[in-house]
MARVOLO-446977 format. One record per residue (C-alpha): x, y, z; residue in three letters; residue number from 1. Coordinates in steps of 0.25 Angstrom, whole numbers, plus 5000, padded with zeros to 4 digits. Layout:
N
x, y, z, res, n
X, Y, Z, ALA, NUM
...
***
This chain:
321
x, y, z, res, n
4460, 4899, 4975, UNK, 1
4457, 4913, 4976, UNK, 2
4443, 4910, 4984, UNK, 3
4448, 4902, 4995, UNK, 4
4438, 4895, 5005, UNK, 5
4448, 4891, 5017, UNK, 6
4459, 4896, 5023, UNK, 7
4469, 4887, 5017, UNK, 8
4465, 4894, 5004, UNK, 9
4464, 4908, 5008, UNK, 10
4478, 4907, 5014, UNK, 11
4483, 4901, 5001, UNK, 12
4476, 4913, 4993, UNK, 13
4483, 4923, 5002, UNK, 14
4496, 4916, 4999, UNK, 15
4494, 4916, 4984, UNK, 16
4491, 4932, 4985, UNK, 17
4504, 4935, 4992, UNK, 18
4512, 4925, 4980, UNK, 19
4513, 4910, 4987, UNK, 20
4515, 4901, 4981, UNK, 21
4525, 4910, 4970, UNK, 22
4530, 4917, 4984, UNK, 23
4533, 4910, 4996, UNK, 24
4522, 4916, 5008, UNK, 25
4532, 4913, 5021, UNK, 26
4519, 4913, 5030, UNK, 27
4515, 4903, 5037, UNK, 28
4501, 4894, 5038, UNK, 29
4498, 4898, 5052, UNK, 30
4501, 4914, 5048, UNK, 31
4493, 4912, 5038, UNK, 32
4481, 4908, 5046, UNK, 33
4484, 4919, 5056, UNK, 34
4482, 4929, 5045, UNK, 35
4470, 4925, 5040, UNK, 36
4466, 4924, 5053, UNK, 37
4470, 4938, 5054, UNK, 38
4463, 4942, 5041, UNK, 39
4450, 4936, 5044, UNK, 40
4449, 4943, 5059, UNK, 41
4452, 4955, 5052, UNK, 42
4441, 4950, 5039, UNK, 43
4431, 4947, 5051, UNK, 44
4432, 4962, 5060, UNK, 45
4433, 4972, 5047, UNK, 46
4426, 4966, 5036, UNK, 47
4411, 4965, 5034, UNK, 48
4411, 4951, 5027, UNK, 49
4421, 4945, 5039, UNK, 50
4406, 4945, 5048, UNK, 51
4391, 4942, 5048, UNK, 52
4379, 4945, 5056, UNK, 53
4374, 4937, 5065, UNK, 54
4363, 4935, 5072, UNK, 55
4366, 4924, 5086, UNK, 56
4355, 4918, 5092, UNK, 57
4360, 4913, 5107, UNK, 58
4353, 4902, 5116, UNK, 59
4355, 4908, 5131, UNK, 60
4361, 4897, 5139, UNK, 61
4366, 4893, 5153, UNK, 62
4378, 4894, 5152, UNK, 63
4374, 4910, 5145, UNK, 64
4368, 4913, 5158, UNK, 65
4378, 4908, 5167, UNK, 66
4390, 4917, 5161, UNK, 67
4382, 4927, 5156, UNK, 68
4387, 4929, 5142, UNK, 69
4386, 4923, 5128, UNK, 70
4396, 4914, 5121, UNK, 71
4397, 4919, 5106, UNK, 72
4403, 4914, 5093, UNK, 73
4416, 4915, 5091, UNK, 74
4412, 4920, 5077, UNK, 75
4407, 4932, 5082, UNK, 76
4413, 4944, 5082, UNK, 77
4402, 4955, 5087, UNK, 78
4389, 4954, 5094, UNK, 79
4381, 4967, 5089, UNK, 80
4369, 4966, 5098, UNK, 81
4358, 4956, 5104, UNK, 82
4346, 4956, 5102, UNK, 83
4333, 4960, 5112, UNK, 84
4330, 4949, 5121, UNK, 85
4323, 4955, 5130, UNK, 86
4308, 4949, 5131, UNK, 87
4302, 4963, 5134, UNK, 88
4307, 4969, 5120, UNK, 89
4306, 4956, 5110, UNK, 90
4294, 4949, 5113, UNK, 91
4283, 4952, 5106, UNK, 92
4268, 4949, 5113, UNK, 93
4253, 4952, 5112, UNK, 94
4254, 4960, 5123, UNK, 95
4267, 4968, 5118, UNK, 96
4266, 4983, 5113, UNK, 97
4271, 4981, 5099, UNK, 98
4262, 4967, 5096, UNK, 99
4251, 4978, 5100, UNK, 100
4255, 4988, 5093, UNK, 101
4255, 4978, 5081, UNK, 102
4242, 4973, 5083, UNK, 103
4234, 4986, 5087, UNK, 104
4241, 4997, 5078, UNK, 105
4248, 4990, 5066, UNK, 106
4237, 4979, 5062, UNK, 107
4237, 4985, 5047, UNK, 108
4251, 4991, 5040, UNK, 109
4242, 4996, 5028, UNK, 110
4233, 5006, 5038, UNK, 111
4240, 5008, 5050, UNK, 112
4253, 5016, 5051, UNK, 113
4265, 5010, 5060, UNK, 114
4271, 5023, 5060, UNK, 115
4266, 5025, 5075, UNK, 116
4269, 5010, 5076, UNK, 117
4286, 5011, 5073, UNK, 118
4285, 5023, 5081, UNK, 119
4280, 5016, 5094, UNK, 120
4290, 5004, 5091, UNK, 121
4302, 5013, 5092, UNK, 122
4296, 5019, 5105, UNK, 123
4295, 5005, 5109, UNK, 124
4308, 5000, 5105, UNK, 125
4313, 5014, 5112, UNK, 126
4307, 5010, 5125, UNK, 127
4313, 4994, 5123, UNK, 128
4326, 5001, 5122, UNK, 129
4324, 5011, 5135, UNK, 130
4321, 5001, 5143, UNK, 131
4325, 4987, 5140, UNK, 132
4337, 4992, 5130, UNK, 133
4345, 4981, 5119, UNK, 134
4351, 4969, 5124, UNK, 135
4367, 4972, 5129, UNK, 136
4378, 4965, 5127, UNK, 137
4393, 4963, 5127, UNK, 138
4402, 4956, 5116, UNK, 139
4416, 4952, 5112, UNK, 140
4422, 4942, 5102, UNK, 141
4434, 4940, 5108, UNK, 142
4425, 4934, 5120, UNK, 143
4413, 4928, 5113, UNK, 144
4404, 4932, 5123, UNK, 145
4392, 4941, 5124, UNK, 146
4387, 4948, 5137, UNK, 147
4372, 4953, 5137, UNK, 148
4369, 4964, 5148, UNK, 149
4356, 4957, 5152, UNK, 150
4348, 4950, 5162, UNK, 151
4353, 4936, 5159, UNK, 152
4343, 4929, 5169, UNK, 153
4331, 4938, 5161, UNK, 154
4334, 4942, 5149, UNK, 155
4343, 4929, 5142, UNK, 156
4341, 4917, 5151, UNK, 157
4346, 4904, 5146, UNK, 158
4337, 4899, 5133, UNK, 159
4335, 4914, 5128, UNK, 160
4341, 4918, 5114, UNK, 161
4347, 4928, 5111, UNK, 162
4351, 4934, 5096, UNK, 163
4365, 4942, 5094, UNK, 164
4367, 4950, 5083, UNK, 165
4381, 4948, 5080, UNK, 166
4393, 4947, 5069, UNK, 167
4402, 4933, 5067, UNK, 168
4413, 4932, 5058, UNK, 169
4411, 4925, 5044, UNK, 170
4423, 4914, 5048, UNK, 171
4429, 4907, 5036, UNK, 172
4437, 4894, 5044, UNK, 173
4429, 4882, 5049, UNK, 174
4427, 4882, 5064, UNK, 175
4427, 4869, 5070, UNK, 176
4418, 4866, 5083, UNK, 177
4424, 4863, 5095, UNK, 178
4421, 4848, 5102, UNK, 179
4413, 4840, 5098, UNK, 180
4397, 4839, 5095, UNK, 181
4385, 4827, 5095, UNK, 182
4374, 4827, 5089, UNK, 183
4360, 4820, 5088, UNK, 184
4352, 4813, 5078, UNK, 185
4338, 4821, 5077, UNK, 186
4343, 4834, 5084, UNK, 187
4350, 4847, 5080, UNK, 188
4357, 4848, 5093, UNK, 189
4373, 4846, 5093, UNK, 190
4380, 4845, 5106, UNK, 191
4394, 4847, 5108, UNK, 192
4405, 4843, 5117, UNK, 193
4417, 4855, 5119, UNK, 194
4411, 4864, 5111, UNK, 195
4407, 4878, 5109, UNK, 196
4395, 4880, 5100, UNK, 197
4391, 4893, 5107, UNK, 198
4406, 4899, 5102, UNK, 199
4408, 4893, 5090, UNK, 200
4394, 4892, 5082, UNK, 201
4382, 4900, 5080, UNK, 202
4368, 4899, 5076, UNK, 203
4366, 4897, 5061, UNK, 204
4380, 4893, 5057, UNK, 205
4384, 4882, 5049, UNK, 206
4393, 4870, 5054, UNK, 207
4397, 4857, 5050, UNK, 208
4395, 4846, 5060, UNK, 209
4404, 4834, 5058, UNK, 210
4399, 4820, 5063, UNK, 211
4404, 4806, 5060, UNK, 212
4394, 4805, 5049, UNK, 213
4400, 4818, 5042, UNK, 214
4397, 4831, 5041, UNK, 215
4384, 4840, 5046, UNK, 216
4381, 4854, 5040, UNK, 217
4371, 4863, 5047, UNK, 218
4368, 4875, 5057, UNK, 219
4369, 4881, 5070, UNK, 220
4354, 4883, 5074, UNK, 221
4358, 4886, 5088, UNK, 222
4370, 4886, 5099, UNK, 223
4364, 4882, 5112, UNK, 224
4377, 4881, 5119, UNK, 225
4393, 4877, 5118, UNK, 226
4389, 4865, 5118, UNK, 227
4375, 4864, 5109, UNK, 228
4369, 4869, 5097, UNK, 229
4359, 4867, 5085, UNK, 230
4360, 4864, 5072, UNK, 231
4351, 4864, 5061, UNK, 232
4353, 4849, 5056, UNK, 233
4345, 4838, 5064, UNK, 234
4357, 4826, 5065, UNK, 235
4352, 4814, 5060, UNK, 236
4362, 4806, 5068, UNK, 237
4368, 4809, 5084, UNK, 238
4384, 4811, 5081, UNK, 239
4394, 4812, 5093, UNK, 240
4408, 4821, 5093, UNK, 241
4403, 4828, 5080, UNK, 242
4411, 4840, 5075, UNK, 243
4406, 4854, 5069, UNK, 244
4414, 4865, 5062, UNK, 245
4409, 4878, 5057, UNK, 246
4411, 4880, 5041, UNK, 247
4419, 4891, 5037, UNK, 248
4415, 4904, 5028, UNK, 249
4423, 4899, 5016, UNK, 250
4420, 4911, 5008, UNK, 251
4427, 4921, 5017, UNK, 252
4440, 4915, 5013, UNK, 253
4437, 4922, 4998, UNK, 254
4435, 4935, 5004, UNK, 255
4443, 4946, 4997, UNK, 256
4446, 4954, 5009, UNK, 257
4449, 4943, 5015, UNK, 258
4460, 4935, 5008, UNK, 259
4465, 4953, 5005, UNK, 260
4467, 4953, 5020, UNK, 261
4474, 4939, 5023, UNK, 262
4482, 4939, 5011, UNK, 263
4488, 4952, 5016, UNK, 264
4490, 4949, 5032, UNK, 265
4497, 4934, 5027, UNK, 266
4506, 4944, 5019, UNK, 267
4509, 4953, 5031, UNK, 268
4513, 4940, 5037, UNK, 269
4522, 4937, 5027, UNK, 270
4529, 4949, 5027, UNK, 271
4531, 4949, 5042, UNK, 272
4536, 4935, 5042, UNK, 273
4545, 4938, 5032, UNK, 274
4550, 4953, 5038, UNK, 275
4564, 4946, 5046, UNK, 276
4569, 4941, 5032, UNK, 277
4569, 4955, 5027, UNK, 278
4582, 4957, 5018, UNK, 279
4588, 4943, 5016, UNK, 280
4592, 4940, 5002, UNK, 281
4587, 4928, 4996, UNK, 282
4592, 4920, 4984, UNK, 283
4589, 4927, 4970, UNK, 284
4591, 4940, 4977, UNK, 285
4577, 4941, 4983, UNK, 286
4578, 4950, 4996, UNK, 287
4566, 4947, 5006, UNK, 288
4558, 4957, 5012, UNK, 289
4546, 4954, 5022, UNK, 290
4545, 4968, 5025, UNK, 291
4540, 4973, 5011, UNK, 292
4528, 4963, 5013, UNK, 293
4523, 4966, 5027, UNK, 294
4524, 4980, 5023, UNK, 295
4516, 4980, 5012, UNK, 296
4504, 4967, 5019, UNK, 297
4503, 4979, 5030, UNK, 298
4501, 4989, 5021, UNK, 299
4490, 4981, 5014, UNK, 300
4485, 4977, 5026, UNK, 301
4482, 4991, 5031, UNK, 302
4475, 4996, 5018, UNK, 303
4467, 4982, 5020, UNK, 304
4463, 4985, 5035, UNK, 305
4458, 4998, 5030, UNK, 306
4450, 4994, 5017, UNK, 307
4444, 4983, 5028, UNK, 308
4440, 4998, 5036, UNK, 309
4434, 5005, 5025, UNK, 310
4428, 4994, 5015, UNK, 311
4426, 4980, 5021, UNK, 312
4418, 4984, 5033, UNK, 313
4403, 4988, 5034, UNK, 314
4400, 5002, 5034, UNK, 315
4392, 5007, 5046, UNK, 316
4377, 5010, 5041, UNK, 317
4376, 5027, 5042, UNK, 318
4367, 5033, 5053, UNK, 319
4356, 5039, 5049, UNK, 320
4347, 5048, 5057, UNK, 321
***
């Protein structure tokens, strides 16, 4: 199958490229995994289809407030910003500059010019920025955490939302949720018992809730805590010790640079493990030689990494001004 959908099939493909089953591939199963494991975390930093953006709406809790940071999903690997909740600079009144400015001297686009209009805006986002400045904060993936240089007792008290701009990865596995979860007829509320929901899931994502009576498909509408969140389906019966998994990204397993990239780092591992039996002689005359294969895997993956450099990243906008 040259379009596999799991792993199973992508590692077969990869085999297939480098000759099995008309060559003998000495890697082994759990190798193998490593590598693709190895491929994708390469797939997921360096190329442009191996992320999406992502737009996080968080429900402030207690246990937010009391250690002063934010849990994020595993699947995300960079915040890029947070946006404005101060109350001074997003709401919006009667009594606020811009609804005047709105009401008194922009009443009619096909008479009145807004050149004076988006020139006072800038000046008040100028003086938005001077005084109240953009929301801070401090990230890292290896931590799942995210600091906010704020006020917590003023500015995100428990029951405030706030939204991150942010990038997750575009994971092909199935993810499988930790614990176990009820659920209750007429609600969309699931409970669960030893989980992480905050860590695991994230709002608008699809997962697959499975119950005595079979299997649920819906969405994430929200993630209150570890232990509760929202889906868009209203259960029609109460289920106990419920499970949920994640479905994977089945198309990433047909990606062309992808299967190029594993393909080449199982090959490096076949050359590697056969390197010690460099120069025995084998039956029929054939001599082995490990060396000749790692050599040229490393070769092809170092014109690889560069391609992934030049060609399968984004290019940054050009500045202009």
């Amino acid at each position: 199958m040259s379009n596999p959908i799991t792993r199973h099939q992508f590692i077969d493909y990869c085999k297939r490229r480098l000759g099995h089953p008309v060559i003998e591939i000495n890697v082994d199963d759990d190798q193998c995994d490593d590598r693709v494991d190895e491929a994708l975390e390469f797939w997921y930093d360096y190329h442009y289809d191996g992320t999406e953006k992502l737009y996080l709406k968080h429900l402030m809790t207690e246990e937010d407030h009391a250690r002063r940071y934010i849990l994020i999903p595993e699947k995300i690997i960079g915040v890029t910003g947070v946006m404005d909740y101060n109350g001074a600079s997003s709401s919006v009144n009667m009594f606020d500059l811009r609804y005047q400015l709105r009401l008194h001297d922009l009443y009619d686009f096909t008479s009145v010019s807004y050149v004076s209009y988006e020139i006072t805006m800038q000046h008040l986002r100028t003086m938005s920025l001077l005084f109240s400045g953009t929301p801070q904060m401090r990230f890292h993936r290896h931590k799942n955490r995210l600091f906010l240089d704020t006020d917590w007792n003023q500015d995100v008290a428990p029951g405030t939302y706030i939204i991150l701009e942010c990038y997750g990865k575009i994971n092909p596995d199935v993810i499988n949720f930790e614990g176990t979860m009820n659920v209750t007829a007429n609600t969309t509320q699931v409970v669960g018992t030893g989980t992480t929901f905050d860590r695991v899931v994230s709002k608008g994502e699809e997962i697959v809730i499975v119950t005595a009576n079979g299997s649920i498909t819906t969405r994430v509408t929200s993630v209150d805590s570890n232990a509760r969140m929202n889906v868009s389906t209203t259960f029609s019966t109460t289920e106990t010790a419920a499970t949920a998994y994640i479905p994977g990204n089945a198309d990433v397993w047909g990606d062309r640079v992808l299967k190029d990239l594993a393909t080449v780092l199982i090959k490096r591992q076949w050359g590697n493990n056969m390197k010690k039996f460099s120069g025995i002689q084998m039956p029929g005359g054939i001599t082995l030689n490990g060396q000749i294969i790692y050599d040229e895997a490393e070769r092809e993956l170092k014109e690889m990494k560069a391609d992934f450099l030049t060609q399968n990243t984004l290019q940054s906008d050009f500045l202009v001004g």
